[in-house]
C-alpha positions in Angstrom: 48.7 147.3 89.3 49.6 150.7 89.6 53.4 150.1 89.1 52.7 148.2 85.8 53.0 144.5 87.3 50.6 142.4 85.8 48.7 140.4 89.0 46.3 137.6 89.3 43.8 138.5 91.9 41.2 136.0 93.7 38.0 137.1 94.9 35.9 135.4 97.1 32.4 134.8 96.7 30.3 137.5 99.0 28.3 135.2 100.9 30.0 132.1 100.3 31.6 132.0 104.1 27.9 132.0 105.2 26.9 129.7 102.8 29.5 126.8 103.9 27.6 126.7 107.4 25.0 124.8 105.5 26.8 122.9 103.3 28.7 121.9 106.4 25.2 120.9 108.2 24.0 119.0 104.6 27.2 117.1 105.0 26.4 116.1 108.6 23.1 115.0 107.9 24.1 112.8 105.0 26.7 111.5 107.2 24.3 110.4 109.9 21.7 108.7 107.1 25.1 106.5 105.8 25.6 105.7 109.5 21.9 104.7 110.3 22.1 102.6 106.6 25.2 101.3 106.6 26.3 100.8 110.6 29.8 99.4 109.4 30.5 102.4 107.7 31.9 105.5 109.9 32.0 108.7 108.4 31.7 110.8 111.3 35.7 111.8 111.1 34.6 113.5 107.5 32.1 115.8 109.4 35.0 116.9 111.8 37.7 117.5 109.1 35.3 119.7 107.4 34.7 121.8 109.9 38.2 122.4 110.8 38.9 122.7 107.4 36.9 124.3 105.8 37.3 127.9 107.8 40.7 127.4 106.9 40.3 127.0 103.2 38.1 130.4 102.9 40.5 132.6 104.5 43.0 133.4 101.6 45.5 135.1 103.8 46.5 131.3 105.1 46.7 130.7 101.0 49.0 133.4 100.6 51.4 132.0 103.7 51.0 128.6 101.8 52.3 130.2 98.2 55.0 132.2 100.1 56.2 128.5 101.3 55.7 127.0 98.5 57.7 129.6 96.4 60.5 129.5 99.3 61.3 125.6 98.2 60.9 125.8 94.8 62.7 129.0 94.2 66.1 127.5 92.8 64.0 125.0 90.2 63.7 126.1 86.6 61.1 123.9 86.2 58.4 125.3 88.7 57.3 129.2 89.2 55.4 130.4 92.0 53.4 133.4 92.4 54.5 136.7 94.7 51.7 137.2 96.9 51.3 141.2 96.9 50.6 141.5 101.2 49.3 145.2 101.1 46.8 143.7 98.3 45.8 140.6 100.1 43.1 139.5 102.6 40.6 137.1 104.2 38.4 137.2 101.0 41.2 138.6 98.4 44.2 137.4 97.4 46.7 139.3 95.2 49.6 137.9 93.4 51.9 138.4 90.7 50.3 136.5 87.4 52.7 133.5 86.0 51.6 132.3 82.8 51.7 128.8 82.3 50.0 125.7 80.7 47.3 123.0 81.9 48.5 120.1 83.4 46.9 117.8 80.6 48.3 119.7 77.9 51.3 117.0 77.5 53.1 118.5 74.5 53.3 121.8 76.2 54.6 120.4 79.3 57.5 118.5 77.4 
């Protein structure tokens, strides 16, 4: 940034909001082959929980609330560090925070 803060910054797709409406109506079609195939199985609840979801999911300033929580609980642990989310940097399709290094979760030495 300006300031010298190092940031991580996540950019969304362009196009990928529009794109979701069909995978949204792929997943509803599939859904309704399973049902015609296999009558015992339901799958319809899928189809709704995507599309609540998934306009939820592409709109990064909800992310950013969610990492501002997140960092509120686990601000007294030593063990955990959460990103700042940078507000005047941040919105539906970017989201700017401050950049914590750390390690991948399957990397078990450098987690001990």
């Amino acid at each position: 940034m300006l300031d010298g803060r190092q940031v991580a910054v996540k950019v969304q797709h362009a196009g990928l909001r529009e794109r979701s409406v069909v995978d949204v109506m792929t997943i509803d079609l599939l859904v309704g082959i399973v049902r015609r195939v296999f009558p015992r199985f339901e799958y319809s609840w899928l189809v709704d929980e995507v599309k609540r979801n998934l306009p939820r999911e592409l709109d990064f300033r909800l992310e950013a609330l969610n990492i501002e929580s997140f960092r509120r609980r686990f601000e007294a642990s030593a063990q955990v560090a959460a990103p700042v989310v940078v507000p005047e940097y941040t919105a539906r399709r970017v989201l700017t925070m401050s950049f914590e290094p750390g390690v991948y979760v399957d990397d078990l030495q450098a987690l001990q």
